[in-house]
C-alpha positions in Angstrom: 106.6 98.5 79.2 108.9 101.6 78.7 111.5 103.1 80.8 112.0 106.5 80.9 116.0 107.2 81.8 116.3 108.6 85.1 117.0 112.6 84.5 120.9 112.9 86.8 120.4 115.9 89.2 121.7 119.2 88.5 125.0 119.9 90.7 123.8 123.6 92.4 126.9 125.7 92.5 127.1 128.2 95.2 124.8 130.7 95.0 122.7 129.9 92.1 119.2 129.2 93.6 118.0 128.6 90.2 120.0 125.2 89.3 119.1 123.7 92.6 115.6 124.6 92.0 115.8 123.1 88.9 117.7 119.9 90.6 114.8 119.5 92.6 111.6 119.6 89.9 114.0 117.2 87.7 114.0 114.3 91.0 110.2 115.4 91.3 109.8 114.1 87.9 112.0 110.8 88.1 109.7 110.5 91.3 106.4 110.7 89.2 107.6 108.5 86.2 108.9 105.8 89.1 105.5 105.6 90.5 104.2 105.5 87.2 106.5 102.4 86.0 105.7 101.3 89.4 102.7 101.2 88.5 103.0 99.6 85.2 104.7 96.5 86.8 102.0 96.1 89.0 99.6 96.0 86.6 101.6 93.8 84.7 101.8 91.0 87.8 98.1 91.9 87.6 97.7 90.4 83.8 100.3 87.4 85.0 97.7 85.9 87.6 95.0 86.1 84.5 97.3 84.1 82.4 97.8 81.7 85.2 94.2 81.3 85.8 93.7 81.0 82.1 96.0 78.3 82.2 94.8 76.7 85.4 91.1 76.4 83.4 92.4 75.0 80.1 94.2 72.4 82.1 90.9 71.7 83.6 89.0 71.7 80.5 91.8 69.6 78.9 91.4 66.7 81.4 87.6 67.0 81.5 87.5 66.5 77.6 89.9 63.7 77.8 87.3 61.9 80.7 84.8 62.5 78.3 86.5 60.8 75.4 87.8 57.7 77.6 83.9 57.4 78.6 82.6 57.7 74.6 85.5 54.9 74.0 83.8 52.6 76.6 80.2 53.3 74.7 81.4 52.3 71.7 83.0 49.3 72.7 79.8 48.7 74.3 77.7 49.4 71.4 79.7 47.2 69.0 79.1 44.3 70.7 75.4 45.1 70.9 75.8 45.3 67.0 77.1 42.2 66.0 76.0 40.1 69.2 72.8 39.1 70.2 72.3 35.9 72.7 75.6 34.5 72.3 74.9 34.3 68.2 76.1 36.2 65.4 73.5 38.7 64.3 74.4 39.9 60.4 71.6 41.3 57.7 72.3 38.1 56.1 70.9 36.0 59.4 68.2 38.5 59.6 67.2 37.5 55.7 67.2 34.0 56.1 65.8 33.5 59.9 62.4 36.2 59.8 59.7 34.8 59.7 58.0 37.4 58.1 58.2 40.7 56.2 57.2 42.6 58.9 59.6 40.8 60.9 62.1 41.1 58.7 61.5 45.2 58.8 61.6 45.1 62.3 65.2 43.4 62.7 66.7 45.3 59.7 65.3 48.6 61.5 67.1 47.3 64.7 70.1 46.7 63.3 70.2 50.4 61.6 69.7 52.1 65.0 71.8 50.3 66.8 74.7 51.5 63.8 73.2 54.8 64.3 74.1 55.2 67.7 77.6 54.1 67.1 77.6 56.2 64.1 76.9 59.4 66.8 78.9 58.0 69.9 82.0 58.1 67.3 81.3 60.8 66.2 80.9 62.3 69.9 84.8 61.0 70.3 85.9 62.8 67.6 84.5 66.1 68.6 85.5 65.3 72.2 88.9 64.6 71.3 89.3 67.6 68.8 88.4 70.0 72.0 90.5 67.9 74.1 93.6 68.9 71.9 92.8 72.7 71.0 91.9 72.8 75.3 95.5 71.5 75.2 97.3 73.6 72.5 96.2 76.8 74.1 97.3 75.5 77.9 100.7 75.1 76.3 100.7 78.7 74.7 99.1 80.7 77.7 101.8 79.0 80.2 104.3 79.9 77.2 103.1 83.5 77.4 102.9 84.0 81.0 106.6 82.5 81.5 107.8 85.2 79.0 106.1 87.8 80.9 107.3 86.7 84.2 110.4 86.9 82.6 110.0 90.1 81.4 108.7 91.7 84.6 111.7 89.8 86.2 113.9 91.9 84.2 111.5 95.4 84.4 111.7 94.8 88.0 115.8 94.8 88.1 115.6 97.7 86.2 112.7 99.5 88.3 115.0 99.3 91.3 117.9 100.5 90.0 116.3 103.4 89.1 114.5 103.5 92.3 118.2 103.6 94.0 119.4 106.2 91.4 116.5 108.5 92.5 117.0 108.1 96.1 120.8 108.6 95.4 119.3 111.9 94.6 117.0 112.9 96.6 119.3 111.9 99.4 122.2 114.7 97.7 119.5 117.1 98.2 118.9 120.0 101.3 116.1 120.4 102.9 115.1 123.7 100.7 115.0 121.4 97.7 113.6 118.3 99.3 110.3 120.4 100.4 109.8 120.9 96.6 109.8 117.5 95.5 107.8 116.8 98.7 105.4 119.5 97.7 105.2 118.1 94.1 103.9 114.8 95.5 101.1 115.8 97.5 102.7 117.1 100.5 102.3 121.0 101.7 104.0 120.4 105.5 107.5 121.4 106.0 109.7 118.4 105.7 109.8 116.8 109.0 113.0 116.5 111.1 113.0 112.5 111.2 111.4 109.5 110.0 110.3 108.8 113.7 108.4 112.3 113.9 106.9 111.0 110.3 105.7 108.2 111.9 103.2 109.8 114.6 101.5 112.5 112.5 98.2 112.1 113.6 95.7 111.1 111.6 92.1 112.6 111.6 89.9 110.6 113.8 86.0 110.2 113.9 85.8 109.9 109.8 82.6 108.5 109.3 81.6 106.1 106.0 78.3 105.6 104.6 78.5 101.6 104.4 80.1 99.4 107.2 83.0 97.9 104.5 83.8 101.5 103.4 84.1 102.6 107.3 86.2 99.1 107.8 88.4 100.2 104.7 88.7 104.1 105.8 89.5 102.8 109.0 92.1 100.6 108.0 93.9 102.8 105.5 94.1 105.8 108.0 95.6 103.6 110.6 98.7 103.2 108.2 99.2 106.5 108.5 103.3 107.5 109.1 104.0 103.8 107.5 106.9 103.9 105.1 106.4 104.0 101.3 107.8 100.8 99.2 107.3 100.6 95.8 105.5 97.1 94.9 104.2 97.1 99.2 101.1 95.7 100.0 101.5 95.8 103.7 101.4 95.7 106.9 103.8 98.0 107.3 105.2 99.4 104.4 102.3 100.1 101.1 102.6 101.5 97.4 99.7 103.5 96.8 97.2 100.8 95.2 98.9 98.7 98.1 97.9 101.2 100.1 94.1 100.7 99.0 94.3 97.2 98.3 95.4 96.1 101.4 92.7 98.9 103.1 89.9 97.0 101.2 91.1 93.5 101.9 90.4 94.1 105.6 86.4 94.8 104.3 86.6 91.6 102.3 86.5 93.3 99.4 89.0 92.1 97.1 90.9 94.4 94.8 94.0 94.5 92.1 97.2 95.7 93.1 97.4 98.0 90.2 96.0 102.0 90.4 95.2 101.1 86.6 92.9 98.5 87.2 91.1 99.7 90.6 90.0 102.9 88.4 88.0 100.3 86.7 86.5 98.8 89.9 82.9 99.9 91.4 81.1 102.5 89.9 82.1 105.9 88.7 81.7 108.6 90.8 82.0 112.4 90.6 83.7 114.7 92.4 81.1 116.9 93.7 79.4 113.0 95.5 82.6 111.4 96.9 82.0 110.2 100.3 84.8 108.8 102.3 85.7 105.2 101.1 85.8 106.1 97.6 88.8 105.9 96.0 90.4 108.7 93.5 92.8 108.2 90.8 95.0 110.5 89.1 97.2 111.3 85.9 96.4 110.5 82.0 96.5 107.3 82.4 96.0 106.7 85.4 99.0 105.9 87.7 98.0 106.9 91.5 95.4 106.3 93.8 94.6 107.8 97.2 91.4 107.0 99.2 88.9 109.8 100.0 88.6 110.5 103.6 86.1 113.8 103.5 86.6 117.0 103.2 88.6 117.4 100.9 91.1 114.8 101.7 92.8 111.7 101.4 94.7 109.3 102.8 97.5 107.9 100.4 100.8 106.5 100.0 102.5 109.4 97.7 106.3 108.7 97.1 109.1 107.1 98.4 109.7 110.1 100.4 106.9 110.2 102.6 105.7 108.0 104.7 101.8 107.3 104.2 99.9 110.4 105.0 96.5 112.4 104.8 96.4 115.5 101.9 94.6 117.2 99.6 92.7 115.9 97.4 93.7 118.9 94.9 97.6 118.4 96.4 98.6 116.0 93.7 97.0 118.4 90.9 96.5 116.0 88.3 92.9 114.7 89.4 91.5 111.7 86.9 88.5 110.0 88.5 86.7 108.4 91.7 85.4 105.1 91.7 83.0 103.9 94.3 83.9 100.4 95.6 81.0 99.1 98.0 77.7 101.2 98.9 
């Protein structure tokens, strides 16, 4: 993953509306590339509990493999004392020779004596290939675990970096009046005024009656829009404070649907729809590659959780301007 440094904010000297404006876009920006690094680390965690599971099944495939072999080892133990034993009495070729009665008898014994070798011949042959799996099961446990400890590692240290930047931008967007905060707000989805505190935030209403076409889509819609005026955390999933694929995540999870928390990988979830069939439930995705997801409510809106500035809230679907896709989840 790449960082993009953190642009510093403009100081406005008095009187020069253009620097402060420019102040503002430049936070709007560090805003957008936060989310989208935000975004990146949770599609990273994402990849992590693959490796895990990965691991989790070679580890399983490992010890099945060695049961298999320990079972072979008994068969063959088994087998060559069927071999060589027979009534408490050595049974060789040469005993065969000198005991038959008969040619045909002779045939017979001989014949016995081959398949009895044969099937040792196959059960060892059974270990080997049982305990060549067993070790290649085990050699590629060791190196998934190897690679998901280096990338918890490495999203270890992405996340101490993430939230320093995440402080540097609040930092800044805390330096800023309200003039300039409305543009940032505005940049992220948001055409209200900004509002006067983080209580009067918390009870915008939300639109009521919004009815889905399926009953886990109506559960989902349902749950997302009652988050409404929760705070934005980056890396959230709830139950009071959501990112945005938190946001949906956590929305679906109340359906029993299960989905990623990653915008990234949701856009690859359900089925693809267009913009001209959304129906509420459906969730729509924005930015090249995709970095932000909001949940489509009907007409022309969504409910989402935009930026560290807002609390979750209801928009636009054409506020965010940089519409990607829509993927239908259920129905």
């Amino acid at each position: 993953m790449t960082f993009t440094v953190l642009p510093g904010t403009a100081t406005a000297e008095p009187g020069n509306a253009t620097t402060a404006a420019e102040a503002a876009q430049q936070v709007a920006r560090a805003s957008h590339e936060l989310e989208v690094v935000s975004e990146q680390l949770n599609e990273a965690k994402v990849e992590l509990e693959r490796q895990r599971a990965a691991v989790d099944l070679a580890e399983l495939a490992a010890l099945d493999a060695q049961q298999q072999r320990a079972a072979l080892d008994g068969r063959i133990r088994q087998l060559a004392r069927t071999a060589y034993t027979s009534g408490g009495n050595q049974l060789t070729q040469l005993d065969v020779l000198l005991t038959s009665d008969s040619a045909d008898q002779l045939v017979s014994q001989l014949g016995t004596l081959d398949a009895i070798a044969g099937r040792t011949n196959a059960a060892v042959s059974e270990v080997a290939d049982a305990t060549e799996r067993a070790e290649e099961t085990r050699t590629e446990a060791r190196e998934a675990r190897e690679q998901a400890e280096r990338s918890v590692r490495d999203i270890e240290d992405q996340q101490k970096n993430l939230e320093a930047r995440i402080a540097d931008y609040q930092r800044q967007f805390e330096a800023l009046d309200a003039a300039q905060r409305a543009v940032v707000e505005r940049a992220h989805g948001d055409s209200q005024p900004v509002r006067a505190s983080r209580s009067a935030e918390r009870t915008a209403p939300a639109p009521s009656g919004v009815a889905a076409t399926s009953g886990a889509a109506q559960v989902a819609v349902d749950t997302a829009l009652a988050q409404v005026g929760d705070r934005y955390v980056w890396g959230a999933s709830g139950p009071d404070a959501f990112d945005c694929s938190g946001l949906t995540s956590f929305a679906y999870r109340a359906a029993g649907v299960s989905l990623p928390h990653s915008s990234r990988s949701q856009s690859q979830m359900g089925r693809p729809v267009s913009r001209g069939e959304l129906q509420p439930g459906d969730l729509v995705f924005f930015y090249s590659p995709v970095s932000h997801v909001g949940m489509y409510i009907g007409n022309g809106q969504m409910v989402h959780a935009s930026t560290s500035s807002q609390p979750v809230k209801v928009a636009s679907v054409d506020s965010m301007g940089s519409y990607n896709s829509a993927r239908r989840i259920v129905g």
